[in-house]
Backbone as CSV, one residue per row, in Angstrom:
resi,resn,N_x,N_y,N_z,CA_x,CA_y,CA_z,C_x,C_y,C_z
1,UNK,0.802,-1.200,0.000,0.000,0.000,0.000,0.841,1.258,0.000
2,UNK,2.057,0.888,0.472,2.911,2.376,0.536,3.200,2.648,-0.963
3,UNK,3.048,2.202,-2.045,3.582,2.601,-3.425,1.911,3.186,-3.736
4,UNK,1.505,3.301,-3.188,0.093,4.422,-3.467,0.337,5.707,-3.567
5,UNK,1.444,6.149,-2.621,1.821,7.434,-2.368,0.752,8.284,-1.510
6,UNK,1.227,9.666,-2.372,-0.594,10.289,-2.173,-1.405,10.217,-2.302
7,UNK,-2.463,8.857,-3.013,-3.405,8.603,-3.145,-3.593,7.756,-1.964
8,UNK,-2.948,7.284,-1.195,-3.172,6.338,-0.270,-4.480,6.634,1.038
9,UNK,-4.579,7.592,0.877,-5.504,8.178,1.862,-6.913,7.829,1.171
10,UNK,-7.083,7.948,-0.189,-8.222,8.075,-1.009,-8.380,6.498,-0.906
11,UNK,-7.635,5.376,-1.308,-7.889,3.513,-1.007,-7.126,3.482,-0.092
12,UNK,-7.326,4.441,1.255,-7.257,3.581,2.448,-8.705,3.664,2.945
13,UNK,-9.535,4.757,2.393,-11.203,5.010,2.350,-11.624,3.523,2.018
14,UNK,-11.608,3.408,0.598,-12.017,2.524,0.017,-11.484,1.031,0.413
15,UNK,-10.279,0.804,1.245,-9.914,-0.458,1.879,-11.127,-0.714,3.202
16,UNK,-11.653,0.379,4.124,-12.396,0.207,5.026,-14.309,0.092,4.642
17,UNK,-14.149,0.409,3.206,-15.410,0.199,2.893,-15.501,-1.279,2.465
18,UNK,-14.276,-1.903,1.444,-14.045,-3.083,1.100,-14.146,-4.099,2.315
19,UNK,-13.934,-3.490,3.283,-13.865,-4.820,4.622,-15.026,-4.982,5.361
20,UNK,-16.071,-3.604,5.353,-17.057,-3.795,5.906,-18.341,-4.784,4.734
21,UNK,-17.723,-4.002,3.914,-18.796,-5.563,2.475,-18.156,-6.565,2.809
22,UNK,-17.331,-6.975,3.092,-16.797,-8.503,3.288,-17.520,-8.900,4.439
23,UNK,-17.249,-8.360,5.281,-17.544,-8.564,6.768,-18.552,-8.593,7.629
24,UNK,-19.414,-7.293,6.742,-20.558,-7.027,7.656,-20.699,-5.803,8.939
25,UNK,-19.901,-5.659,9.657,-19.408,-4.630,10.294,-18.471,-3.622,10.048
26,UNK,-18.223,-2.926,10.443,-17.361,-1.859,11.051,-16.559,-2.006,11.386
27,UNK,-16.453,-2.810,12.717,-15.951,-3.417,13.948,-14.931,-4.347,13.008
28,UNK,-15.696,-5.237,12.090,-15.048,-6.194,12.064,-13.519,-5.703,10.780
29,UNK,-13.969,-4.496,10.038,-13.250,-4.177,8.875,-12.318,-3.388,9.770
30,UNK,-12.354,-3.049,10.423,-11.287,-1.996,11.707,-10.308,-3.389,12.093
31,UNK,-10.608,-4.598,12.422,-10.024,-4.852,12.960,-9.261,-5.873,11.985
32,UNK,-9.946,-5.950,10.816,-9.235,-6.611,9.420,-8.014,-5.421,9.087
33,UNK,-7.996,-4.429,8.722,-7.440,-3.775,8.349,-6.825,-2.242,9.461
34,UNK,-7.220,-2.289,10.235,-7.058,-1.628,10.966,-5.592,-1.095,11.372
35,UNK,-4.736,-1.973,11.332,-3.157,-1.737,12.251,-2.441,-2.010,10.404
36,UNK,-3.081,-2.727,9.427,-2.390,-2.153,8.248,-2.532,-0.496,7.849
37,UNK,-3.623,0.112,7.982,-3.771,1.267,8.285,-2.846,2.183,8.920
38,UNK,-2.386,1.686,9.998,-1.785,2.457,10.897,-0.092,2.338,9.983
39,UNK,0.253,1.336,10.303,1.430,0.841,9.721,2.090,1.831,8.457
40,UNK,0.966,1.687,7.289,1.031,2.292,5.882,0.837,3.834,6.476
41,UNK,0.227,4.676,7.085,0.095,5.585,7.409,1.455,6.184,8.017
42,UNK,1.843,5.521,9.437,3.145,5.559,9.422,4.250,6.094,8.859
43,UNK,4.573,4.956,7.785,6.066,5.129,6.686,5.301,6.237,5.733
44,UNK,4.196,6.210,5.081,4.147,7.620,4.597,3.944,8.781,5.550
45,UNK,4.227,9.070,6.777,4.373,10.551,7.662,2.841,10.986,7.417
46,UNK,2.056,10.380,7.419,0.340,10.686,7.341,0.136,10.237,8.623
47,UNK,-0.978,10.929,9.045,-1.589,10.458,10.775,-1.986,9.516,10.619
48,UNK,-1.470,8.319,11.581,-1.990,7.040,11.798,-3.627,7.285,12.188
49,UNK,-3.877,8.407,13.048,-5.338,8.638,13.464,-6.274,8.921,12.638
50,UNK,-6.001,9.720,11.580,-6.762,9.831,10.128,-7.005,8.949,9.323
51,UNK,-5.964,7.740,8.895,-6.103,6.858,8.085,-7.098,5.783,8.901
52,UNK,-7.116,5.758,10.290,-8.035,5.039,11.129,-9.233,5.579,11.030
53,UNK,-9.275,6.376,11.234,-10.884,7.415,10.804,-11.322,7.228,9.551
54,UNK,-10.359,6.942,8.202,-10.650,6.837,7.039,-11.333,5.699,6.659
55,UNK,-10.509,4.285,7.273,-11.323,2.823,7.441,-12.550,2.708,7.993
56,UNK,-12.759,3.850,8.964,-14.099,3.317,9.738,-15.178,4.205,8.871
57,UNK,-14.842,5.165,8.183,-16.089,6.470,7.689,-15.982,5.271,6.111
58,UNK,-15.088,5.110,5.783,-14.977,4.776,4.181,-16.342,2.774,4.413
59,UNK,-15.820,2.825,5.490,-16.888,1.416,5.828,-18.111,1.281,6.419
60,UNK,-18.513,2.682,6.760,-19.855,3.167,6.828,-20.949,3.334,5.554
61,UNK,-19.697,3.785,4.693,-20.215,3.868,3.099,-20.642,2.360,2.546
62,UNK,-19.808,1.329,3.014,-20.082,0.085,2.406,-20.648,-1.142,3.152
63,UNK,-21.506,-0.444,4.486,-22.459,-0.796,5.291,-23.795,-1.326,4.716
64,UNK,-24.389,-0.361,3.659,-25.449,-0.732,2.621,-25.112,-1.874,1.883
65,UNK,-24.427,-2.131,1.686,-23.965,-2.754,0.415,-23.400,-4.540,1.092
66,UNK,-23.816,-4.738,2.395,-23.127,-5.918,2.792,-24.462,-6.705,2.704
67,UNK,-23.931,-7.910,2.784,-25.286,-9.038,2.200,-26.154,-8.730,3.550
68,UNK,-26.452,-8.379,5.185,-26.973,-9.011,5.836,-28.038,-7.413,5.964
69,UNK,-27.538,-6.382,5.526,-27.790,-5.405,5.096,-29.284,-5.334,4.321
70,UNK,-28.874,-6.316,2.884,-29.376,-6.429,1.638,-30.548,-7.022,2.154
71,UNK,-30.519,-8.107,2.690,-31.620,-9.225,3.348,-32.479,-8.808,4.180
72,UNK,-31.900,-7.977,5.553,-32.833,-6.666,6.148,-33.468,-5.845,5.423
73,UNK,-33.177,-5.246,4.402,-34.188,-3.969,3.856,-34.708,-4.901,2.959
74,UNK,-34.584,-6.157,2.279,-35.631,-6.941,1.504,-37.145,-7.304,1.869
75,UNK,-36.243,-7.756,3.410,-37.579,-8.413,5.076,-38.404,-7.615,4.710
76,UNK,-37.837,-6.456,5.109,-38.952,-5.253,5.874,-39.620,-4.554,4.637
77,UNK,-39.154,-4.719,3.992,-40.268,-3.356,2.396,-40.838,-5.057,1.703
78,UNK,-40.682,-5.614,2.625,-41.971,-7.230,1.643,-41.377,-7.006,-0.039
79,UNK,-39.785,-7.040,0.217,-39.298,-7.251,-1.435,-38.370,-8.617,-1.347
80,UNK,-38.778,-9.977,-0.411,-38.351,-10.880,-0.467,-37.844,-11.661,-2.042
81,UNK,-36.524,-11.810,-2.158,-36.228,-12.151,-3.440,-35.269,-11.212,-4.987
82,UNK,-35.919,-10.088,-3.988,-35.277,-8.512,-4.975,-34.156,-8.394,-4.885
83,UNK,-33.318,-8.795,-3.974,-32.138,-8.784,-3.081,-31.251,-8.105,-4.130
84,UNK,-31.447,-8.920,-4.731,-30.178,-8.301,-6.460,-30.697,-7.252,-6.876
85,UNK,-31.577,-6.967,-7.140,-32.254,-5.173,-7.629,-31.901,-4.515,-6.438
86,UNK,-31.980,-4.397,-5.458,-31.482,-3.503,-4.036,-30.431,-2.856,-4.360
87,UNK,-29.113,-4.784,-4.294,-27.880,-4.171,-4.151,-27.758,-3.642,-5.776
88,UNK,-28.179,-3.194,-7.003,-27.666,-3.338,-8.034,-27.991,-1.614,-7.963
89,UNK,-28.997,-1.476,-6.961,-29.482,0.470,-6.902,-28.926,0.498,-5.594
90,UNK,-28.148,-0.065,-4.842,-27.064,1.003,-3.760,-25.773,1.182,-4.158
91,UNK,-25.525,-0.160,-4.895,-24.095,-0.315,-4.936,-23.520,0.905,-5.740
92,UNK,-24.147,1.568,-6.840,-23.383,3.043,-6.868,-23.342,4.285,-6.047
93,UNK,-24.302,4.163,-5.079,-24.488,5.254,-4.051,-23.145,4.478,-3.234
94,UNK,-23.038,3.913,-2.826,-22.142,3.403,-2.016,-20.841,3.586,-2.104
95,UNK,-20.233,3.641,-3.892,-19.103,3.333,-3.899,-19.002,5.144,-4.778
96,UNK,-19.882,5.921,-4.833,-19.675,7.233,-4.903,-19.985,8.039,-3.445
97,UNK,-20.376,7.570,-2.616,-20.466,8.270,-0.907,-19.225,7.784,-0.536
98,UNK,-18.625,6.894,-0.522,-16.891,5.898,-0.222,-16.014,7.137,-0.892
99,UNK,-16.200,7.163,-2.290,-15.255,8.736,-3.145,-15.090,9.420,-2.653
100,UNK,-16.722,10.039,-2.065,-16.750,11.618,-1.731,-15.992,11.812,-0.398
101,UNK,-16.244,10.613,0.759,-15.575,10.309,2.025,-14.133,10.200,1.263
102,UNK,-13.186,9.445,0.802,-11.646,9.584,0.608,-11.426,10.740,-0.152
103,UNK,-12.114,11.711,-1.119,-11.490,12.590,-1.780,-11.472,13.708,-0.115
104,UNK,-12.110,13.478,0.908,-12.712,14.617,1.863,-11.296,14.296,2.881
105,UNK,-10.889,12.799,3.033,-9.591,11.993,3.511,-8.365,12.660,2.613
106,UNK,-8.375,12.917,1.643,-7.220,13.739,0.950,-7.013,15.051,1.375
107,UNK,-7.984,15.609,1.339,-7.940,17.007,2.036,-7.628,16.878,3.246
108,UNK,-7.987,16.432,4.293,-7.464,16.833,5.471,-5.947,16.051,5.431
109,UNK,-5.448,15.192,4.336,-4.149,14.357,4.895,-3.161,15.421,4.460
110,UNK,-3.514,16.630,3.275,-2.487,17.280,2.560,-2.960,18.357,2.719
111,UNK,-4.356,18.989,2.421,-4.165,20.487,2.444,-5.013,21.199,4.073
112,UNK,-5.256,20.355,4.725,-5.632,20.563,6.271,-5.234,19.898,6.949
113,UNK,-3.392,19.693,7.056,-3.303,18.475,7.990,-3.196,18.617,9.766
114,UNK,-3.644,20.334,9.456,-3.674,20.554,11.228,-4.679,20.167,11.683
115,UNK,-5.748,19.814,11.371,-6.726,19.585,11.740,-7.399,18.503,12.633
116,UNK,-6.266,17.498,12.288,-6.434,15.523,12.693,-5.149,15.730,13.506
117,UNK,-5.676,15.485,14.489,-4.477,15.604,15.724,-3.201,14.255,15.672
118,UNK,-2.211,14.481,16.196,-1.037,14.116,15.879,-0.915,13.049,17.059
């Protein structure tokens, strides 16, 4: 991940959204990726505390988009079976709210980096 450079902030977003679709949680993509986060943050001189903030906001974005997610909002709107039409109308909200969260992770890593405490 360190040959990302400066983009690393933008798919370290998108690494914490990737873990919460795998996973299902938050919790659980923090703790998949979590201390790689820190690590890669690290050797590039970026706040380990930001790139941690980045995994957990970037996996909020990809909260919608996890199967147990999909199956809950099927239950409840009596669209048993739709499951695939759901995810086929979040999955771009998801992975353009994930963007807008890491392009927002770029800004504070380079042009506000006083901001995310040290």
């Amino acid at each position: 991940l360190t040959r990302t450079g400066w983009a690393f902030p933008f798919f370290g977003t998108l690494l914490g959204w990737l873990g919460v679709a795998l996973t299902g949680t938050d919790a659980g993509s923090n703790a998949l990726f979590g201390n790689l986060q820190k690590v890669t943050a690290e050797q590039l001189g970026l706040s380990p505390i930001l790139m941690a903030s980045a995994n957990s906001s970037g996996g909020v974005m990809g909260k919608m988009i996890d199967a147990q997610s999909i199956v809950v909002s099927a239950t409840a709107t009596q669209q048993v079976g739709r499951e695939a039409a759901i995810f086929k109308a979040v999955f771009r909200h998801s992975i353009v709210l994930a963007s807008i969260v890491g392009l927002i992770v770029v800004l504070y890593a380079f042009a506000l980096p006083w901001i995310v405490p040290r």
